[in-house]
N, C-alpha and C positions, 0 to 999 in steps of 0.2 A: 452524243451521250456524255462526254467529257472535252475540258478545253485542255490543249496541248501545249502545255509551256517548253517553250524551244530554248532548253539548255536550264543544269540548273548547277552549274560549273565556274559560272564566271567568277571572278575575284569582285564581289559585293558580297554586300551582308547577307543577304538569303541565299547567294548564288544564279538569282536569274536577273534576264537585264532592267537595266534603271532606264526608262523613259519619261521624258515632259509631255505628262497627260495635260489638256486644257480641255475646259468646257469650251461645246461650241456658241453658244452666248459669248463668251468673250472672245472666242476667234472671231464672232460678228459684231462686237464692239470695238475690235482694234479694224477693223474695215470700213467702218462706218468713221472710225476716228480718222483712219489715212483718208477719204476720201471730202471728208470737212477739211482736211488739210492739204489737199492736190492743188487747190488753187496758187496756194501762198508760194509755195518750192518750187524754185528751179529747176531743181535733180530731184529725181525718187530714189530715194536708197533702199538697198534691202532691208527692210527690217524685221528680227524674229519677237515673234513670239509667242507666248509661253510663260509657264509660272514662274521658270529661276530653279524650280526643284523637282526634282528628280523622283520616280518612285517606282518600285519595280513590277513587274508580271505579279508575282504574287501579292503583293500589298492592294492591284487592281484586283485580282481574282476576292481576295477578302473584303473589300468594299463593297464587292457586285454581291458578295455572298450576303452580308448586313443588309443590302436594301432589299435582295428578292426576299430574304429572311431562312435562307435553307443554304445550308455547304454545297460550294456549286464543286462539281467531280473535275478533278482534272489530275493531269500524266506530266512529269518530265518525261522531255525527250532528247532523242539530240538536238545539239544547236545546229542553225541552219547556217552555213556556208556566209559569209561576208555580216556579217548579225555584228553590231558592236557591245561592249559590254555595259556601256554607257553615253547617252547623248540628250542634254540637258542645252536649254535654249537660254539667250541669254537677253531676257526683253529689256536690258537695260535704255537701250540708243531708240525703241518704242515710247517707254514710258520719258526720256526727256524730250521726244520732236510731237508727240501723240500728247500725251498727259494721260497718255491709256497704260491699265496694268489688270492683268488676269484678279480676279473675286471671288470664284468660285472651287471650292474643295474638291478633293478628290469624292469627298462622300457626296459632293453633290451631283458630280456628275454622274456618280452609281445610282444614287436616287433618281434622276431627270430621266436619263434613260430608260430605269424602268419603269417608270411612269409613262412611258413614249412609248417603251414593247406592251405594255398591259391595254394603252389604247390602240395600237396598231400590232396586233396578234400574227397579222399576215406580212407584216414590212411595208416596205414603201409603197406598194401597190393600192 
C-alpha cells in the first residue's frame, strides 16, 4: 500500500539516504566491457560502478512517481540499524581500464522499469 522510507533523519538534504542508483543496461554494459577486456589483464581488479552521483530514497520515490504518473504513498520510518547515510560509487578506475561509463538517468530508469512492470504484471514468473 505504501513504500517505507527507512529514516528520514540523516544529515542530507531531504534527510533520507543518498544511493548510486544505475540502470541495469549499464550494469550489463560495464560486464560485457570487463569481459571484452579479460583477455588482455593480468590481474582483475575490483572495479565499481555506478554513476559518480548520488541520489536519495525520495528523489527515487519521485521519479517512480513521474513515470507511473500518480504520487506513489509512502511513510518515514525509522532507520534500520547499520543503514549508512551515504554511498556513492566511484567508476572512475572503470571508466579509465573499461572506456565504460553509466548513460542512463535516473528518470530513465523509473521509466524502463515501468515499462517492464506494465509488461510483466505478475514479476518474473
Amino acid at each position: 500500500d505504501e513504500v517505507r522510507v527507512f529514516g528520514g533523519d540523516y544529515a542530507t538534504p531531504d534527510g533520507t539516504c543518498i544511493r548510486d542508483y544505475i540502470h541495469v543496461v549499464d550494469l550489463a554494459r560495464a560486464h560485457v566491457a570487463a569481459l571484452d577486456r579479460l583477455a588482455e589483464l593480468q590481474t582483475v581488479p575490483a572495479l565499481n560502478v555506478g554513476t559518480g552521483m548520488g541520489r536519495s530514497v525520495l528523489e527515487i520515490i519521485n521519479a517512480a512517481s513521474a513515470a507511473v504518473g500518480s504520487a506513489i504513498p509512502h511513510r518515514i520510518v525509522d532507520r534500520r540499524p547499520g543503514d549508512a547515510a551515504e554511498v556513492i560509487a566511484d567508476p572512475t578506475l572503470a571508466t579509465e581500464m573499461l572506456g565504460w561509463e553509466a548513460t542512463h538517468t535516473l528518470e530513465d530508469i523509473a521509466e524502463s522499469q515501468w515499462r517492464w512492470r506494465q509488461m510483466n504484471p505478475t514479476g518474473y514468473r
